[in-house]
Structures are given as C-alpha cells and as structure tokens.
N, C-alpha and C positions, 0 to 999 in steps of 0.2 A: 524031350531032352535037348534038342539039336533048337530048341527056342530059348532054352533056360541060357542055353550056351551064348546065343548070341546076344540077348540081354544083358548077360555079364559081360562078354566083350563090350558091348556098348556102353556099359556103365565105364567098367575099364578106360573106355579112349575118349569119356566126355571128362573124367576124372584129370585123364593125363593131361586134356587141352586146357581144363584148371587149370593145375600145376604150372603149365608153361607161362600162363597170362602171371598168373600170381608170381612168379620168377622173376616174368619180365618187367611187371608192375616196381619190383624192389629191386633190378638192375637199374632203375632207369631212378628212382630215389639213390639210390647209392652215388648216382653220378653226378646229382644234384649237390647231393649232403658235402661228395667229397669237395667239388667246385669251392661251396662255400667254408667249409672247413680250411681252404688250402688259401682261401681271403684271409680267412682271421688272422694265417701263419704269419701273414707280414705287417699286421701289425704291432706298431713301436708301444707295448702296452705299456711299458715305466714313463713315458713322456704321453701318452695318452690321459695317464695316472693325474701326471704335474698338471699339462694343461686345462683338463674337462672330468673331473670325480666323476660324475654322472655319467655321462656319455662313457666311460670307461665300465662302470657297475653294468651297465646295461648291454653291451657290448661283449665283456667277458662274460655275463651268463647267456647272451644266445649263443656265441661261442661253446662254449661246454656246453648249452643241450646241442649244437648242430655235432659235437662230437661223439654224445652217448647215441644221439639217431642213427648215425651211421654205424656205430660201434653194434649197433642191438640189430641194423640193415644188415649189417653184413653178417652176424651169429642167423638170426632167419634165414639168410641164402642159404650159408651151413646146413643147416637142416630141411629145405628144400631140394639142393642139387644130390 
C-alpha cells in the first residue's frame, strides 16, 4: 500500500513539473506573440494600402494570425493555470 502511495505521488509531482514547463513554454510565446502584435499596432495600414498592395496583403495577414496565436495562447493559459 505505502508503494502504491508513493508511485502516485510520484506520478502526481512529475505530472505537476509538466504542467509548469508546459505554462511556462506558453508564458514565454505569449510575450513574444504580444511584442509583435503591439508592432503591427503602429502600423499606418491606409497609407501602407496606398503605397505597397502587397507588402500591405502580406503584412495584415501575419498581423491577424500573430493575433489569433496569442488570442488561442492566452485561452490555453486559462485552462492550464
């Protein structure tokens, strides 16, 4: 009995030191994602528009996926912490 017990604790605290790494893995994209996310805010996109169609197309969509990434980072934290 007193083996079964310690087994499961042990399961128990390798599970937890997961958890932490897996946390800290998507703390540390979160802080990435928002960096660059908080890039795109300053971009002039109507005169990006005028000057470079392309460079604009390409631009506003890493924009929007660097915003669902962190949007879907931070719902994951949610349900890790």
């Amino acid at each position: 009995m007193a083996e079964q017990r310690k087994a499961a604790e042990a399961e128990t605290s390798k599970a937890r030191e997961e958890r932490g790494r897996y946390e800290q893995g998507l703390l540390q994209a979160q802080a990435v994602l928002s960096t660059q996310v908080q890039e795109y805010q300053n971009v002039d996109w109507r005169q990006l528009l005028k000057s470079d169609p392309i460079a604009y197309m390409e631009h506003k969509q890493i924009a929007e996926e660097r915003q669902l990434q962190l949007q879907q980072t931070r719902e994951q934290l949610g349900r890790v912490s």
